[in-house]
C-alpha positions as CSV (number, residue, x, y, z in Angstrom):
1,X,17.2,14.9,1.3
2,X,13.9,14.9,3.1
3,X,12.8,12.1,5.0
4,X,9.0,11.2,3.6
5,X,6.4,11.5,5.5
6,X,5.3,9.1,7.4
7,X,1.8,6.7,7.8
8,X,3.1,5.4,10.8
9,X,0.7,5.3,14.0
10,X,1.6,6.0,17.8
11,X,1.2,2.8,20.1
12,X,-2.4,1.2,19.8
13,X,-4.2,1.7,23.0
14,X,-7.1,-1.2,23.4
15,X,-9.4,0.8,22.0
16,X,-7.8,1.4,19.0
17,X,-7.0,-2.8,19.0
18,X,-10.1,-3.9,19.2
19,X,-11.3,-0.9,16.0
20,X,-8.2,-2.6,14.0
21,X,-9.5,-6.4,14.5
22,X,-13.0,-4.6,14.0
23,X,-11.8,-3.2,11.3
24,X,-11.3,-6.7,9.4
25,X,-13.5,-8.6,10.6
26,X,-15.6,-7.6,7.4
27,X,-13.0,-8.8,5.1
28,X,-12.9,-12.6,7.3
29,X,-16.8,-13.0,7.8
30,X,-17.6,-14.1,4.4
31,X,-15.4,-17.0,5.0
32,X,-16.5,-17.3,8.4
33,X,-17.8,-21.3,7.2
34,X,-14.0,-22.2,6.5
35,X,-12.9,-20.5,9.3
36,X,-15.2,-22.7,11.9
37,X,-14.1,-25.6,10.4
38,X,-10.1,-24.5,10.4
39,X,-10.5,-23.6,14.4
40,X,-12.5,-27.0,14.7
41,X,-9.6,-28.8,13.5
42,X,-7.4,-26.9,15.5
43,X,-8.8,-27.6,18.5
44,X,-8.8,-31.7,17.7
45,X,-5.3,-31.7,16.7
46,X,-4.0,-29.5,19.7
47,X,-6.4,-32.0,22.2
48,X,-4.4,-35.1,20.6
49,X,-1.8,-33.2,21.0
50,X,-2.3,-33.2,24.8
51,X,-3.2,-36.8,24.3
52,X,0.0,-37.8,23.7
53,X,1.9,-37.3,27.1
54,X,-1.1,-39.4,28.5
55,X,-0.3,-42.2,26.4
56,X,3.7,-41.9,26.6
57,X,3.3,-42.3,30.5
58,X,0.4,-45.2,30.6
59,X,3.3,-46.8,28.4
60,X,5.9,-46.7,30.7
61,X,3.6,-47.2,34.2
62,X,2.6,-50.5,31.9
63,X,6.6,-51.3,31.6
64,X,7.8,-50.6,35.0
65,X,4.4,-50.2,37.7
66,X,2.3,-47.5,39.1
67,X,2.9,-45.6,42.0
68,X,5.6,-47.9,44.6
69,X,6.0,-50.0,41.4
70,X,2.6,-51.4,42.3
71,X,1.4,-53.5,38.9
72,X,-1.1,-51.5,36.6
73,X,-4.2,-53.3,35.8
74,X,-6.5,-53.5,32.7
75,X,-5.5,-52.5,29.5
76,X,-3.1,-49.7,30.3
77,X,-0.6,-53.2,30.9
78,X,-0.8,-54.1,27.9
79,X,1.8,-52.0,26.3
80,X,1.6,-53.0,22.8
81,X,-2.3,-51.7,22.6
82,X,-1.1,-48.3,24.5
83,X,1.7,-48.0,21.3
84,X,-1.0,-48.5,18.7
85,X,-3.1,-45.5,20.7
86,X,-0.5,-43.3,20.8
87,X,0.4,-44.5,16.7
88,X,-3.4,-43.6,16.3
89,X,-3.2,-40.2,18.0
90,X,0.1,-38.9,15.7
91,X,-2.2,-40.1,12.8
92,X,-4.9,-38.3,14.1
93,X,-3.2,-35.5,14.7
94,X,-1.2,-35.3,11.3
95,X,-4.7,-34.6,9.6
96,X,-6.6,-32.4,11.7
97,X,-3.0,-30.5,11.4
98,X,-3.5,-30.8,7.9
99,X,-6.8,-29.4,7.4
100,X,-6.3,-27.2,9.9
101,X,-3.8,-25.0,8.0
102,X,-5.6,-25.3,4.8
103,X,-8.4,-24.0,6.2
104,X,-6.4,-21.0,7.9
105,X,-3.7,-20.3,4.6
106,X,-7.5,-20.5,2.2
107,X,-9.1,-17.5,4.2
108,X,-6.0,-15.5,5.1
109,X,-5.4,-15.6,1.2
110,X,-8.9,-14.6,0.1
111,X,-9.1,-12.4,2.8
112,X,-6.3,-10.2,1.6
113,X,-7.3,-10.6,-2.1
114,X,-10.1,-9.1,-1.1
115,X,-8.4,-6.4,0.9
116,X,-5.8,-5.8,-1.1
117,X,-8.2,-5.2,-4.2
118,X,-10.0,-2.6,-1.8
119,X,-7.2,-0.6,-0.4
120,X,-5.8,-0.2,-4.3
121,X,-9.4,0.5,-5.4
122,X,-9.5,3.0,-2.2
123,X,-6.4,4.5,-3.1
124,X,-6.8,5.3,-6.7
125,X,-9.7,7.1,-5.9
126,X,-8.4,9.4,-3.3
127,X,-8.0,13.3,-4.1
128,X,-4.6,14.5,-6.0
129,X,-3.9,16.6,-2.9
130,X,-3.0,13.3,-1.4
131,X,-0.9,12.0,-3.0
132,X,0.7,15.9,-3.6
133,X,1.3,15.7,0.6
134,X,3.0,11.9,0.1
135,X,5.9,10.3,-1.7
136,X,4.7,7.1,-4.2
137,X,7.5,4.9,-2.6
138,X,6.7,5.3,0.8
139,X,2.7,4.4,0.0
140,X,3.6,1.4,-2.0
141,X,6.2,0.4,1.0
142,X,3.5,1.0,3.2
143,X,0.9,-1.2,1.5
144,X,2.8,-4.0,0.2
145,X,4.9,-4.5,3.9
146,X,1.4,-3.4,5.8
147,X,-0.6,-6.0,4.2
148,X,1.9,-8.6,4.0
149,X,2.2,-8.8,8.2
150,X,-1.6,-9.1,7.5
151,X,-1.4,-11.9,5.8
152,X,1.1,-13.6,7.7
153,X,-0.8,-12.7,10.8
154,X,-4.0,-14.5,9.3
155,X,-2.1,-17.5,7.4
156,X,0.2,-18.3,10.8
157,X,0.5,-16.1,13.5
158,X,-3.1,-16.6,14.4
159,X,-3.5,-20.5,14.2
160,X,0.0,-20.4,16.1
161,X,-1.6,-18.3,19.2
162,X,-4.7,-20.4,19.0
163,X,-2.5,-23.7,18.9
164,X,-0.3,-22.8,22.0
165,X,-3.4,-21.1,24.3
166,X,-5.1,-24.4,23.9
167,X,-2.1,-26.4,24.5
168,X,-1.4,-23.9,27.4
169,X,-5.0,-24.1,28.9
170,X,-5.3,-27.9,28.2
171,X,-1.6,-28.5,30.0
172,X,-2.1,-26.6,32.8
173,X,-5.8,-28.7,33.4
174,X,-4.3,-31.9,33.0
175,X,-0.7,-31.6,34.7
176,X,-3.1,-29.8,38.0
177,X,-5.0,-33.5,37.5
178,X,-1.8,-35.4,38.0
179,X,-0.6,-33.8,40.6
180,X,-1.6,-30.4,42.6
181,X,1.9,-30.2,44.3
182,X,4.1,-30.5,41.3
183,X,1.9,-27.7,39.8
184,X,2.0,-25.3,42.1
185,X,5.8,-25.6,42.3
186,X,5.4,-25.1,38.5
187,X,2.8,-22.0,38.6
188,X,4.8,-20.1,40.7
189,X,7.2,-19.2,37.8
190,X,4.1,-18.1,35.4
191,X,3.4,-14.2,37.1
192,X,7.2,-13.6,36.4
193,X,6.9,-14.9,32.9
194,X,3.9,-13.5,32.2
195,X,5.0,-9.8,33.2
196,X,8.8,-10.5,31.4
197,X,6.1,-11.2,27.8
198,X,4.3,-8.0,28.8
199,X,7.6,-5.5,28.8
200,X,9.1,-6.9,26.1
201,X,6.3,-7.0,23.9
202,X,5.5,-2.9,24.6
203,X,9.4,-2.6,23.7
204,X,9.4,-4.2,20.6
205,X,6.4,-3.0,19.0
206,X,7.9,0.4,19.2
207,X,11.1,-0.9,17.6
208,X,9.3,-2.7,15.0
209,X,7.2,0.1,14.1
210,X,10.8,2.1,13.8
211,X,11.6,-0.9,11.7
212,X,9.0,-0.5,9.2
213,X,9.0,3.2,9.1
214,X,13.2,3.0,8.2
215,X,12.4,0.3,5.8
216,X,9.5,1.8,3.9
217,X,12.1,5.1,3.5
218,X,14.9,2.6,2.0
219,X,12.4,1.7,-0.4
220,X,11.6,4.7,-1.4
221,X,15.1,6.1,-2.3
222,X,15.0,2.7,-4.4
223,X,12.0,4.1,-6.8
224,X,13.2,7.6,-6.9
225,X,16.3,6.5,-7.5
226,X,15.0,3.6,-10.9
227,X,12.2,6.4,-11.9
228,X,14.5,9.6,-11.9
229,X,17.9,7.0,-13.4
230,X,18.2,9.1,-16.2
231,X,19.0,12.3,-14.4
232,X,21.1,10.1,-11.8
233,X,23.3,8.9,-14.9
234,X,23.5,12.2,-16.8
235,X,24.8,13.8,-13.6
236,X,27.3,10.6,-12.7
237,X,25.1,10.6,-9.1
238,X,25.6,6.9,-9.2
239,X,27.5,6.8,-6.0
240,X,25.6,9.7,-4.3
241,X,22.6,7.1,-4.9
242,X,24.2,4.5,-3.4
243,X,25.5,5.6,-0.7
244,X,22.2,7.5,-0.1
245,X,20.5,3.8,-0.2
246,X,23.3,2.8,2.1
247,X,22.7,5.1,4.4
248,X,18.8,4.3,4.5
249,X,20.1,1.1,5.0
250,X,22.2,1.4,8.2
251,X,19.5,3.4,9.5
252,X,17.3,0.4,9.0
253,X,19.8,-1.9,10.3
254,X,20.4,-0.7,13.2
255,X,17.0,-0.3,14.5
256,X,16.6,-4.0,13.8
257,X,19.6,-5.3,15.4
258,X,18.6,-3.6,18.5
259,X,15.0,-5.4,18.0
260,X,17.2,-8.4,17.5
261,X,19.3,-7.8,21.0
262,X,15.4,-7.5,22.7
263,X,14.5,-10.3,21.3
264,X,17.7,-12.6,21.9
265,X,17.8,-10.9,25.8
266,X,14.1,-12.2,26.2
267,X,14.7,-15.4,24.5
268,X,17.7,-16.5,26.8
269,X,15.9,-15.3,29.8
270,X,12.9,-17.2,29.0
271,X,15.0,-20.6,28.1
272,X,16.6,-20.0,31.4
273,X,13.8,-19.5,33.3
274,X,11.9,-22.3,32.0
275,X,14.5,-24.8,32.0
276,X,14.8,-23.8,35.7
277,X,11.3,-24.4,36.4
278,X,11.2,-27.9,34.4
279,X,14.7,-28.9,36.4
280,X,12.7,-27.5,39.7
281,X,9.6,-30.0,39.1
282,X,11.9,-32.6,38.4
283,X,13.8,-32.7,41.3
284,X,10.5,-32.4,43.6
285,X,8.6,-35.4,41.2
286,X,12.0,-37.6,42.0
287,X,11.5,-36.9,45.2
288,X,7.9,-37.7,45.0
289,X,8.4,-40.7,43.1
290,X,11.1,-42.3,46.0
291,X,8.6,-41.4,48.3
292,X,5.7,-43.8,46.5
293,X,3.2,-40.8,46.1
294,X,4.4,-40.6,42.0
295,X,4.5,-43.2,39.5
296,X,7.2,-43.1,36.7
297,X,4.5,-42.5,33.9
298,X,2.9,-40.1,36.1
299,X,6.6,-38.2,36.6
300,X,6.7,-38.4,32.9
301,X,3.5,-37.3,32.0
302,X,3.8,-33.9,34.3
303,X,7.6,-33.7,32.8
304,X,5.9,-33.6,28.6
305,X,2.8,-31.9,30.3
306,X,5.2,-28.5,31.8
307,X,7.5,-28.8,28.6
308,X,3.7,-28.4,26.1
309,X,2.6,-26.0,29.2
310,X,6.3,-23.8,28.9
311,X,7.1,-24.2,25.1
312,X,3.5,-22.4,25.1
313,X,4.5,-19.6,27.4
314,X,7.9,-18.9,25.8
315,X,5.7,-18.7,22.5
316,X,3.6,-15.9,23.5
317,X,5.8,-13.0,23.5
318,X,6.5,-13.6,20.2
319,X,3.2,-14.2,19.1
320,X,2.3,-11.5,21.0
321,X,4.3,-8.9,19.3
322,X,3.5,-10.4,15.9
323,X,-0.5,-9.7,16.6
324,X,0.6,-6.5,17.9
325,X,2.4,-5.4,14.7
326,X,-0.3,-6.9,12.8
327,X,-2.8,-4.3,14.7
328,X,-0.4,-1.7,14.0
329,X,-0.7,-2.3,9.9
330,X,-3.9,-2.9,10.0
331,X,-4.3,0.6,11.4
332,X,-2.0,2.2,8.9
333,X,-4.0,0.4,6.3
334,X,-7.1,1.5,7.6
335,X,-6.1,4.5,8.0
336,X,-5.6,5.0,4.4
337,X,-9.3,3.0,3.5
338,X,-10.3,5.8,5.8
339,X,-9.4,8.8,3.8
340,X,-12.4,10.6,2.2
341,X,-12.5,9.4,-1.3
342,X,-13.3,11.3,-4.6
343,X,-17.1,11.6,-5.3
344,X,-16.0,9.5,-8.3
345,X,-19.3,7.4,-8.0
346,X,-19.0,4.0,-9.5
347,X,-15.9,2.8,-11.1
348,X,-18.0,-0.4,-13.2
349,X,-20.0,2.7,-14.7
350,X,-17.9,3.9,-17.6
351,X,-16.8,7.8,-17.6
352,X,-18.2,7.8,-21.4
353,X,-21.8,7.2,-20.1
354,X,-21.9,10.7,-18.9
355,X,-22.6,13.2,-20.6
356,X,-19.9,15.5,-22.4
357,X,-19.9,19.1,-21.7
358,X,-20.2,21.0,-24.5
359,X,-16.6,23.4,-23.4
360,X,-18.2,26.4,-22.0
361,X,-15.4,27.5,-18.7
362,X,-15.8,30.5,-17.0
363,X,-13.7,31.7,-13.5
364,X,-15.3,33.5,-11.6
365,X,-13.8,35.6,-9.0
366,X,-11.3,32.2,-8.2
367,X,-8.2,32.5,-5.3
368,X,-6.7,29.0,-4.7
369,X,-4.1,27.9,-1.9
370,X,-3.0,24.7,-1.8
371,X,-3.6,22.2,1.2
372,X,0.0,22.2,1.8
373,X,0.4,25.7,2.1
374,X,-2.5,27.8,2.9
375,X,-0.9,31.0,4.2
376,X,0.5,31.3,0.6
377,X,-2.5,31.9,-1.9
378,X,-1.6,30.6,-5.5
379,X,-4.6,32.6,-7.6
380,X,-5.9,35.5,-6.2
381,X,-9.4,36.7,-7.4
382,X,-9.3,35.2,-10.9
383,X,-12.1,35.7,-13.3
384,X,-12.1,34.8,-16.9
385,X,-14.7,33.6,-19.3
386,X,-14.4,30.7,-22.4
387,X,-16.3,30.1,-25.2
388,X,-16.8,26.3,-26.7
389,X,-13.9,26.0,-28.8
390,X,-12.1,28.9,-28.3
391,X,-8.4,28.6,-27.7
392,X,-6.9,30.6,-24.3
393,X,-3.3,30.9,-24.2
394,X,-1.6,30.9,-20.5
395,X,1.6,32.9,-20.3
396,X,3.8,34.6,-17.6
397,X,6.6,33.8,-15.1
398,X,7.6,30.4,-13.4
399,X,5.1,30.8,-10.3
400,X,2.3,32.6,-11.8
401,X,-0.2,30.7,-11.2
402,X,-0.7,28.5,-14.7
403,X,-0.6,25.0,-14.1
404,X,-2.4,25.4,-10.7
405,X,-4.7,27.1,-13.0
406,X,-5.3,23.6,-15.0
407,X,-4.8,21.6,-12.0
408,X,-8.7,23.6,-10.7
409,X,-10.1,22.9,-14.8
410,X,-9.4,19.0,-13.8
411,X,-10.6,19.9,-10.4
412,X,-7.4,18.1,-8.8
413,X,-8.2,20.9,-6.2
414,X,-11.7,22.9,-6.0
415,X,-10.9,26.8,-5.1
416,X,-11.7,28.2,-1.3
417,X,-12.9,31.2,-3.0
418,X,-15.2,31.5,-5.7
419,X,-16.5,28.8,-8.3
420,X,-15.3,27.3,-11.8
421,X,-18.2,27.2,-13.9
422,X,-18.5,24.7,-17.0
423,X,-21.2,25.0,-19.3
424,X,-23.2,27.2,-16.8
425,X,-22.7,25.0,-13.8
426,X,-21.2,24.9,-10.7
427,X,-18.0,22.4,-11.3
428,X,-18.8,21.2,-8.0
429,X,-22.4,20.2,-8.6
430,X,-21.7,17.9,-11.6
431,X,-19.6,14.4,-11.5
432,X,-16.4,14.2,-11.4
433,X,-16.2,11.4,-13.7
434,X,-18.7,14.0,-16.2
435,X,-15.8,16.8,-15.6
436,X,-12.7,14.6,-15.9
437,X,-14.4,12.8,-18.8
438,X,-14.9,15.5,-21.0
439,X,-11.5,16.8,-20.7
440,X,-8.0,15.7,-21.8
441,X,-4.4,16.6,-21.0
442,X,-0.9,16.4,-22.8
443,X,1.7,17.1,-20.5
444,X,5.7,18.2,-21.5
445,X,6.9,15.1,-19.5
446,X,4.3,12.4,-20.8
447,X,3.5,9.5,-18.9
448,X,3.2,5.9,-20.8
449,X,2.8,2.7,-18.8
450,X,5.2,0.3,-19.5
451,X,2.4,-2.3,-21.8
452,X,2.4,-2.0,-25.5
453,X,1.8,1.0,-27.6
454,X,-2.0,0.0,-28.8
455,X,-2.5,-0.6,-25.2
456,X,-1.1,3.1,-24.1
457,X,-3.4,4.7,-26.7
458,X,-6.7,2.4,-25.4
459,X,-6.1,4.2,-22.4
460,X,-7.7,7.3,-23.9
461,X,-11.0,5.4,-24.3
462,X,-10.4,1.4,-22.9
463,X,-13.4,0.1,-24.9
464,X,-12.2,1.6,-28.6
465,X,-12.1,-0.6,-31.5
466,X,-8.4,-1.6,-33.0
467,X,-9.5,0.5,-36.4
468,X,-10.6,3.6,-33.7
469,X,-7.2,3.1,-32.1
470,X,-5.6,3.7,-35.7
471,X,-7.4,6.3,-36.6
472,X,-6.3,8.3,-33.8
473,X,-2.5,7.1,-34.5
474,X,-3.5,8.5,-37.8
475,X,-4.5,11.8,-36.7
476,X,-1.6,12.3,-34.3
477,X,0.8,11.5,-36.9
478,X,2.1,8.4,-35.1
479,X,0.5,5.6,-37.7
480,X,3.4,5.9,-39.8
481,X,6.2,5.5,-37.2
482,X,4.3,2.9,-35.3
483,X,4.2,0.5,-37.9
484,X,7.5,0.6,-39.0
485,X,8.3,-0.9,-36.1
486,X,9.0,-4.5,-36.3
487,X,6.0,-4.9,-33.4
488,X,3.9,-2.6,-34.3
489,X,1.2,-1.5,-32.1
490,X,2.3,-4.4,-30.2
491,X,5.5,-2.6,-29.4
492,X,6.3,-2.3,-25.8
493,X,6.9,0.9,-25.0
494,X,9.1,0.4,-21.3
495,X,9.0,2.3,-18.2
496,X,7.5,5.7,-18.6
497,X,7.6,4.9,-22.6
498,X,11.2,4.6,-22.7
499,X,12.1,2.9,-25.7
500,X,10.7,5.9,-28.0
501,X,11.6,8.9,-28.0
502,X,10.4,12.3,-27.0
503,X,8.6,13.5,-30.1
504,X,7.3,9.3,-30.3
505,X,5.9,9.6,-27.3
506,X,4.2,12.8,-27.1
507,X,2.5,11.7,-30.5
508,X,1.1,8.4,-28.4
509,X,0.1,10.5,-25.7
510,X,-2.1,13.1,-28.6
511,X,-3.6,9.8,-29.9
512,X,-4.5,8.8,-26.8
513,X,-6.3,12.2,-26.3
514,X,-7.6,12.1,-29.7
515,X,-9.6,8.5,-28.8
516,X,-10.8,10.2,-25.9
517,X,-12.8,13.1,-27.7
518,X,-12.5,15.4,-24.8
519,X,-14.7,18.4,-24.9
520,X,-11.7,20.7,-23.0
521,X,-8.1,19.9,-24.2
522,X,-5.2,21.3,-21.3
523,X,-2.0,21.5,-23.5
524,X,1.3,22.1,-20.5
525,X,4.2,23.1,-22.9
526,X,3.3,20.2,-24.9
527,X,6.4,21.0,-27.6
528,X,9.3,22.2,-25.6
529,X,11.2,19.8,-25.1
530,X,11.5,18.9,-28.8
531,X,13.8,19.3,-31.5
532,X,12.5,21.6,-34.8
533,X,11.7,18.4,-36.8
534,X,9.9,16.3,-33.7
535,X,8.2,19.9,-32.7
536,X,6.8,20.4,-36.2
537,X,5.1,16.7,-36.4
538,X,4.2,17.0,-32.9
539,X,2.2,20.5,-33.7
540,X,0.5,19.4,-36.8
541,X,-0.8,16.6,-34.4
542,X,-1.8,19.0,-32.0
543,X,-3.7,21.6,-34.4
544,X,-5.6,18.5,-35.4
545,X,-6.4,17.4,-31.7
546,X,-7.4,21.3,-31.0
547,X,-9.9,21.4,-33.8
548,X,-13.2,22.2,-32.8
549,X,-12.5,21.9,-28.9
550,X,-12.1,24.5,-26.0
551,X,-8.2,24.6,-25.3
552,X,-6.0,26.0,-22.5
553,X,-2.4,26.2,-23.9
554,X,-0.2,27.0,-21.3
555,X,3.7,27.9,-22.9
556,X,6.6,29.3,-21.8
557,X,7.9,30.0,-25.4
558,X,5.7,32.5,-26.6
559,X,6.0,31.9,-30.5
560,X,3.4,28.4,-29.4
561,X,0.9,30.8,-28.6
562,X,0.6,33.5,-31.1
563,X,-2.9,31.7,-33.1
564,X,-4.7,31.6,-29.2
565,X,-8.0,33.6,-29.7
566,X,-7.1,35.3,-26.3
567,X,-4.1,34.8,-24.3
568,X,-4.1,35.3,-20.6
569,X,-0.6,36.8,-18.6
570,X,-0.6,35.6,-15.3
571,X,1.6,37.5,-12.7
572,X,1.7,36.7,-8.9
573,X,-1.6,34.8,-9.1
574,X,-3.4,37.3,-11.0
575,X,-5.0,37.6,-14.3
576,X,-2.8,41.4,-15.4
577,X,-3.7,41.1,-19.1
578,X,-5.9,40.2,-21.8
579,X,-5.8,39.9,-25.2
580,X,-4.8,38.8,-28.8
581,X,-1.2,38.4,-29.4
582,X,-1.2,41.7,-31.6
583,X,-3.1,43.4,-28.8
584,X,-0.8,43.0,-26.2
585,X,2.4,43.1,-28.3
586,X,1.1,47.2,-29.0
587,X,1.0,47.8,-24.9
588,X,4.0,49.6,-23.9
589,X,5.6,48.3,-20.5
590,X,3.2,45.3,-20.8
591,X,4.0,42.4,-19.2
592,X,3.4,40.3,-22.3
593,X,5.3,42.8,-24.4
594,X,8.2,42.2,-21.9
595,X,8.4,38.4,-21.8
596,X,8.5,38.3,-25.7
597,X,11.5,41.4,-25.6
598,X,13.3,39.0,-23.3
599,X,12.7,35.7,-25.8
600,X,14.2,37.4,-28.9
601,X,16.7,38.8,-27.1
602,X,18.1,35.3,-26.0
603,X,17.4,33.7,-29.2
């Protein structure tokens, strides 16, 4: 199967960092109080931090003599006061620790609430075309793992680098104080270090980013697989879907076991090199130390010092590569909260606070490609005109152009050529919300959430009374079955309405159209999927929905459509014929004439 396509960036050049840390920095201002007073903290418990060595070597020149054993003097001898100070600084550093990643976990968490409520928000108001151009499971990979490496970014990875710079910046200070020898010998190791971090962290960013593109297409074979099991089980695919998923898997592992190899390769040549350079100043301190120009404390002071100084450095190539990932969803998210959304205007205004349109459509001279493929024009110079109320039947071959028709009456897609009209207007010039609000559309395969019946029915119109709600069971026909269940309108319904069945839920799905009193009703073979008994309660629901509204029946079986006040036969994008049922039943060679010949001969 196709691979899906993929969000994924190429590698982040510094411009493109500093737009992605831009890029959030509205999200982390409001909190930007918190945040002073996390770093704060941060900064006191990393500087006690650095206190420590200092006391741990005052304590042992106090035990054993300065430089030449020579006797300290004042209180750094008494070594019973210096083991309170360096009590006092573990304390001390405990609770600035303490608040310190509060403060951080507080506004990395309400940082991504907030972003996370914005990139949904974003994305649900994005055109259908899309979503048409992207599979479901690789967004919702996308977003959950994108945001997540956010969040841990924020929460840890960030206090972490700020924790070990300090340290880094505070060791190398103090440990040039002690002695400017023994640091030399020390920062002679750090260019090599510093360039190893660089290479490995360009290496593994790509590898990670290879990572998450492989993992976000496992994911996806998982939904298709859980939304689509009912064909998988009817065609015994079980182990084509598994090993399918396996083989996503593999893919995935393999690109992170070679991240893992980097990583382990880096990891044992930083240990080495580290522990080399600690052994290194060592051996010179020793030597300094025989030779009177190092105390103990002193030698064991620069020895804690290097280890803060090189624990730091070893740290950063994996801190490094964690902020570079995070830049790297940050972009993909971004990316996303950067797509041009529909002029849906505000979502806290409700769509029912427009005004309805009264029904009136007309096409006038309308050719349509989609996005996806514009050398391959769908409709091709389409004109029709619709009464209010008048019911348009939508006929002709697989391909013809019908449900692309009723995609441009929702305007999913607006047409490159020509204009839909509704009640006199340009579609374009009135709100989307005023288009989409006025109109209403039952679908052969319906779509119910997985929440309770009553609330699959609210959806229609989310601020409807309970009694509204039953009236519209009512009017579907769906009352009666509804509350002989033991639930009720409380019944939950399961994924994609699973627990009724197909004649259950298309009468749900008519209610739900019903409580939305839509001015235009878009029926897409609406019956024909159901048996004779299902078909004949689900119709009677339907002629009571149609009443009085402008509808667009679009049918394959042409018996559905013999009441339409004009039917419409679509062939190769184009409107070929008009007329009543009877009128185009008395064309010879008509295409109409045709398709019913063909029915009644299969029946």
């Amino acid at each position: 199967m196709a691979r899906p396509k993929s969000l994924d960036v190429p590698r982040l050049d510094p411009a493109q960092r500093r737009a992605a840390v831009q890029s959030l920095l509205p999200y982390v201002r409001p909190h930007t109080r918190r945040l002073v007073v996390a770093v704060t903290a941060l900064a006191f418990s990393s500087v006690a931090g650095l206190a420590f060595p200092y006391a741990v070597g005052t304590l042992l020149d106090g035990a054993v003599g300065g430089r030449g054993g020579a006797p300290v003097v004042g209180w750094q001898q008494d070594i019973n006061r210096v083991a309170l100070m360096l009590m006092g600084i573990l304390v001390l550093q405990g609770v600035f620790a303490f608040v310190q990643s509060l403060g951080f976990a507080t506004v990395g968490e309400r940082t991504l609430l907030a972003l996370r409520k914005d990139t949904f928000a974003h994305l649900i108001q994005l055109p259908y075309g899309f979503f048409a151009s992207r599979r479901v499971g690789e967004l919702s990979s996308r977003i959950t793992a994108d945001l997540q490496q956010i969040q841990d970014t924020l929460t840890s990875t960030t206090p972490q680098f700020l924790r070990q710079f300090t340290i880094f910046l505070g060791g190398v200070v103090l440990i040039s104080l002690t002695s400017l020898k023994l640091t030399a010998v020390m920062v002679g190791s750090i260019p090599l270090l510093i360039g190893a971090a660089v290479v490995f962290g360009r290496t593994v960013r790509g590898v990670s980013r290879h990572a998450q593109d492989e993992l976000a297409a496992s994911s996806t074979v998982v939904e298709e697989t859980l939304a689509g099991v009912s064909v998988v089980k009817a065609f015994s695919n079980e182990a084509f879907e598994v090993n399918r998923y396996q083989a996503s898997l593999e893919r995935y592992l393999g690109v992170v076991l070679r991240g893992a190899k980097l990583r382990a390769s880096f990891v044992a040549f930083i240990f080495s090199a580290l522990f080399g350079s600690v052994v290194l100043v060592i051996w010179v301190g020793a030597s300094m130390v025989q030779d009177g120009l190092l105390s103990v404390g002193e030698l064991t002071r620069f020895v804690l010092y290097t280890t803060f100084v090189s624990g730091a450095m070893a740290s950063f190539a994996e801190l490094y590569s964690q902020v570079q990932r995070a830049l790297g969803a940050t972009q993909r998210v971004f990316e996303i909260l950067h797509e041009e959304k529909e002029a849906l205007g505000a979502l806290d205004v409700p769509a029912e606070s427009h005004k309805r349109l009264g029904g009136e459509v007309a096409l006038d001279h309308v050719g349509f490609s989609y996005p996806s493929r514009p050398d391959v024009q769908v409709l091709k110079d389409v004109s029709v005109a619709v009464k209010a109320g008048q019911r348009v039947a939508l006929v002709g071959p697989s391909g013809a152009g019908k449900s692309t028709l009723a995609g441009l009456l929702l305007r999913f897609f607006d047409p490159q050529q020509g204009r839909l009209m509704l009640d006199g207007q340009d579609a374009r010039s009135l709100p989307l919300r005023q288009v989409r609000g006025s109109m209403s559309m039952v679908l052969q395969d319906v779509t119910l959430f997985g929440g309770t019946i009553r609330e699959n029915i609210l959806y229609g119109r989310p601020g409807a009374t309970p009694q509204q709600v039953e009236d519209a069971a009512s009017q579907a026909n769906a009352h009666a079955f509804i509350t002989a269940l033991p639930e009720g309108y409380e019944t939950v319904v399961g994924e994609r309405g699973i627990k009724l069945s197909g004649g259950q839920r298309q009468r749900v799905a008519i209610a739900r159209a019903l409580l939305k009193d839509p001015a235009i009703l878009i029926l897409d073979e609406a019956t024909s999927s159901l048996d004779s008994e299902s078909e004949r309660a689900v119709q009677d629901a339907l002629e009571v929905l149609m009443r009085g509204r402008t509808c667009f029946i679009i049918a394959h079986r042409l018996s559905t459509v013999r009441n339409a006040d004009v039917i419409l036969v679509l062939k190769d994008g184009r409107i070929v014929e008009t007329g009543t049922h009877a009128e185009l039943l008395a064309r010879d060679n008509g295409v109409y004439r045709g398709l019913t010949l063909l029915q009644l001969e299969a029946a």
